[in-house]
N, C-alpha and C positions, 0 to 999 in steps of 0.2 A: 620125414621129420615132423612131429610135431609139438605146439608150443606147449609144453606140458606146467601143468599149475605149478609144481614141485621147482622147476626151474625159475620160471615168475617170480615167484616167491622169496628165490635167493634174490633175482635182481635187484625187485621192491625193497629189499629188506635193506641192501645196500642204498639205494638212492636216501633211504629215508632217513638213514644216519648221516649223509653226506647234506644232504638240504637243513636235518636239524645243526648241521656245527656250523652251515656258513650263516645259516638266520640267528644263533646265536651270537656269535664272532658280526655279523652285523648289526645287532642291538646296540650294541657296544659302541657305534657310529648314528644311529637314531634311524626311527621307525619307520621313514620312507625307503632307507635301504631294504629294513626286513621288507618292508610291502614289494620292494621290486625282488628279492629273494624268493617269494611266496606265489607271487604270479609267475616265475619261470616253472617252479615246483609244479604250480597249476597243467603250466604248457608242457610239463614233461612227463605226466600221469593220463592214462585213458588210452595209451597207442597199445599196441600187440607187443610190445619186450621181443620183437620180431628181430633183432641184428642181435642182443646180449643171448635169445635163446640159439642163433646159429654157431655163435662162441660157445655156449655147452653142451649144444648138441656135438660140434667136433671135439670137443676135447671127453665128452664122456665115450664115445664110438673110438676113440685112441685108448679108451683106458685109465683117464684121467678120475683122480677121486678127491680131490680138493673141492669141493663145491665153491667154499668159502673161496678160496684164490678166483679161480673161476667166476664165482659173478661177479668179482671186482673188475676182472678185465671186460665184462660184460657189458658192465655198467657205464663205462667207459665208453663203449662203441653207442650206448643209447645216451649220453648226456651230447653225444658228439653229434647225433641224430637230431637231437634238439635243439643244438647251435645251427646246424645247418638245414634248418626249417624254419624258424627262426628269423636265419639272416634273407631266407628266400621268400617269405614274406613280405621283408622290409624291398627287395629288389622288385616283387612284383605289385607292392603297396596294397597288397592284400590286408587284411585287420580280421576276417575269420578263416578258424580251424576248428576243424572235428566239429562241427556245425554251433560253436560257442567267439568270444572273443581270443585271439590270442594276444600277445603281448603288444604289440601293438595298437589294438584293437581297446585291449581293457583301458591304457594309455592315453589315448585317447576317448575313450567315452570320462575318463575320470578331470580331464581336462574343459570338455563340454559340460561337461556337470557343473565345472566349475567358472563356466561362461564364458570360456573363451571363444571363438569362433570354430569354425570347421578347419578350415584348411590350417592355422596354425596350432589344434589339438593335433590333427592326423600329422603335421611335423611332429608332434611333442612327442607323441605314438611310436611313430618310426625310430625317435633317435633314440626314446629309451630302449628300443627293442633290440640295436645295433650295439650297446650296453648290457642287453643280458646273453644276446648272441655271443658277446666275448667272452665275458664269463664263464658259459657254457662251454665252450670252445677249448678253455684255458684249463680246466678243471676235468676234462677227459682225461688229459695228461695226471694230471695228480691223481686221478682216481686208480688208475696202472700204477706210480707209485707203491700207494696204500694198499694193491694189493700185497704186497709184501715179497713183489719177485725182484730177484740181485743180479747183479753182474750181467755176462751175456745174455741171459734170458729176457733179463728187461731191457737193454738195450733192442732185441729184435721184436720184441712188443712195443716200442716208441718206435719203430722203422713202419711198422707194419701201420699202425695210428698213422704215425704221417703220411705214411703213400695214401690213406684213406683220402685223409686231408687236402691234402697235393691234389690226387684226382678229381678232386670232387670241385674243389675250385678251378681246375682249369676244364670242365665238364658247365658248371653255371657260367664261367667266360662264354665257352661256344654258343650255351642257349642265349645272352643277352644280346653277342654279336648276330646271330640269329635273326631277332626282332628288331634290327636296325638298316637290313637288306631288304628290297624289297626283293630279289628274286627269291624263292622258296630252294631252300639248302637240298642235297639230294640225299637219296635212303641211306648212305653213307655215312657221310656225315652224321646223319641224326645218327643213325647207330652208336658213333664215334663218342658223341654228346653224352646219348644214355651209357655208355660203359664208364666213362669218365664221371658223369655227377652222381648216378646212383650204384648203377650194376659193381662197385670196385669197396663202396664203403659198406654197401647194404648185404652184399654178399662175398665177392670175392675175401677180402680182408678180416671180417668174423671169423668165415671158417679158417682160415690161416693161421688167427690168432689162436684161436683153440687147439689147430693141430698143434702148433708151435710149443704151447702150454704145456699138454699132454707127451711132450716131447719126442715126437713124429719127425721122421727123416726128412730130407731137404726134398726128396724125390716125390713123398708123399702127401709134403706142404705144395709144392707147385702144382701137381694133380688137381688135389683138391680146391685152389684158388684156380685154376681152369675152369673146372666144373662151377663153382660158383659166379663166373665171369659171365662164361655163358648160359649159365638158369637165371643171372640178373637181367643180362637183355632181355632175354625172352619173357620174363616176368615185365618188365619196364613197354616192352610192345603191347602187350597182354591187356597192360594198366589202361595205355590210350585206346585199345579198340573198345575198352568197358568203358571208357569216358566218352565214350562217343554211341557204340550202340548197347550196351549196359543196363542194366535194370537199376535201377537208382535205388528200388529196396532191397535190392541185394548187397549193392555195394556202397548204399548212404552215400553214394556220390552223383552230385548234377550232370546230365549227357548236354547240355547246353554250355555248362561254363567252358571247357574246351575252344567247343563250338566259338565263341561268342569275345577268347581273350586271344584266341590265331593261334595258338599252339601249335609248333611244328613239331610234328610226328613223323610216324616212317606212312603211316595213311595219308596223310598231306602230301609227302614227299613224293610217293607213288603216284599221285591223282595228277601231282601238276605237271607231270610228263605224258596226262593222255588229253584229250581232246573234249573231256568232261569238264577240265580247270578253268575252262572261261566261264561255265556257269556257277562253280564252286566259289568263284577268288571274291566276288561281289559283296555275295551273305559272308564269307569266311572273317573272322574279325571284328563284326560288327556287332559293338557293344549291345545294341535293342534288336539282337537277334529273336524271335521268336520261336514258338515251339513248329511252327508251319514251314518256318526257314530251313530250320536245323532238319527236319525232316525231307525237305529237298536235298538238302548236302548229303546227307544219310544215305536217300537215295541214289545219287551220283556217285559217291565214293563204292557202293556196293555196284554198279553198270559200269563204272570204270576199271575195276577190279581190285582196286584199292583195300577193301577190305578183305579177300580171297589171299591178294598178298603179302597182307601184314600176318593175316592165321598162317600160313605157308613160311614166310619168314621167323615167326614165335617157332613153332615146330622144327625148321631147318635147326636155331640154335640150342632148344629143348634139346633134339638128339646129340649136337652138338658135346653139349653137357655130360651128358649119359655115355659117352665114349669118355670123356675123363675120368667120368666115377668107375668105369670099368678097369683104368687100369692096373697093371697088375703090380704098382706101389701105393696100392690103398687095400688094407685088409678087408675081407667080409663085414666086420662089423659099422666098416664108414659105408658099404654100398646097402648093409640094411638099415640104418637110421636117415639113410639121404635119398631112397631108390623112391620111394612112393612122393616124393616133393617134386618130382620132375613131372608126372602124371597132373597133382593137383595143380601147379599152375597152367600148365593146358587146360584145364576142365574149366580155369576159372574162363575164358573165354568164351565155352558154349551155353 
């Protein structure tokens, strides 16, 4: 699969009529609304259209030829991406994304600007951010809607939305309970974590919704959210061993931040079961970790095996994957639009 401009394009095209009628529709209420309408628009331009493009890539591999319908329900899956980034910044108290401010962030710098203090702008940051979160949230649904599907159809496209939803919140439950234990959760668990907050909205449920669209059998729907289930774990394991041993110009992502806020992974998980985690747990978490630190942990989690097991694990579920897309209620043309994506997230690893 890949994200092709021609797909993008329908997504953009929708986002940008839905952001023009709500900044409209909020002039009408005064210009600090449109300002907080403008800044989510901001936070929701510059990602990859990476969940609206797995929504047409299955519904055009079933056969589907509505574009127009189709990036409506797309679009939907990406404004719902933006609420729940969004609101995971406010739980992590994060203020950057995509190496800029996000809503939070702007929020508060607008706040400072405006001489208030710190700590009560970075309040003022968060709560408006938990305000555009809803928003975002609230308007996925409307946007399914406006795609213009009726009856049943759109009934099991608001089922499928909501299990998203569903999942993913009781997926960020697990991470924050998480970081309130000191013992380190087991590989399990985290699994469990990543299939519920990302692996369910970011893959399983797009391609579902697409086949759904394209109006693909119930046999051919559950295949297919299998196979998405498990190419999301395995891409979601993939993520943390790049956050950790990564090239940061490949992946515009710090191998330190991980390091440095305790992220439990299935690479954490694995280490604090060998005999390496007494010299890992010390540096792990600590905010003024430095670059000498993180490369001792580095170290230790590669002598522990920790990092042999997370590559071994990503690959157990990759195959995983690939025996779904095999089988024999999904036609050739969903195993050639999906067959070469099981490959690339492996590769992003090496």
């Amino acid at each position: 699969m890949v994200v092709t401009q021609r797909r993008r394009q329908h997504v953009d095209a929708v986002l940008d009529r839905f952001f023009g009628i709500a900044k409209t529709r909020a002039s009408t209420i005064g210009p600090r609304y449109v300002t907080l309408w403008e800044t989510l628009e901001k936070n929701s331009a510059g990602g990859k259209r990476f969940r609206p493009s797995m929504v047409l890539a299955a519904y055009e591999a079933f056969g589907g030829t509505d574009s127009e319908t189709a990036a409506y329900v797309g679009a939907a899956f990406e404004l719902l991406h933006t609420a729940l980034i969004v609101h995971d910044d406010v739980i992590d108290r994060d203020f950057i994304r995509r190496g800029g401010p996000n809503v939070s962030g702007s929020y508060r710098d607008l706040a400072q600007t405006a001489g208030i203090p710190i700590p009560t702008a970075e309040h003022r940051g968060l709560s408006v951010a938990v305000i555009a979160g809803d928003l975002a949230l609230f308007n996925a649904f409307r946007l399914l809607d406006r795609s213009g599907v009726a009856g049943v159809l759109r009934e099991r496209l608001h089922e499928i939305l909501d299990e998203a939803m569903f999942a993913s919140a009781a997926g960020e439950l697990l991470d924050v309970d998480f970081s309130l234990h000191p013992d380190p959760p087991s590989v399990d668990d985290i699994v469990d974590m990543e299939r519920l907050k990302t692996a369910v909205y970011s893959f399983e449920t797009p391609l579902q919704a697409g086949a759904v669209l394209a109006g693909a059998d119930d046999a051919a729907v559950e295949a297919l959210g299998s196979f998405g289930r498990n190419l999301g774990i395995a891409y979601q394991i993939v993520d943390d061993l790049l956050g950790v041993f990564g090239d940061e110009g490949d992946t515009g992502k710090s191998t330190l931040g991980d390091l440095r806020e305790g992220k439990r992974t299935v690479l954490i998980a694995y280490a604090a079961t060998t005999e390496q985690w007494a010299q890992i747990e010390p540096l792990f978490g600590d905010a003024g970790l430095d670059e000498q630190g993180a490369q001792r942990i580095r170290t230790l989690l590669e002598s522990s095996g920790a990092r042999r097991y997370a590559e071994a694990l990503a690959s157990d579920f990759a195959n995983r994957a690939w025996e779904h897309l095999a089988s024999a209620s999904l036609p050739d043309s969903v195993r050639a639009e999906f067959r070469g994506f099981v490959s690339t997230v492996l590769e992003r690893a090496k």
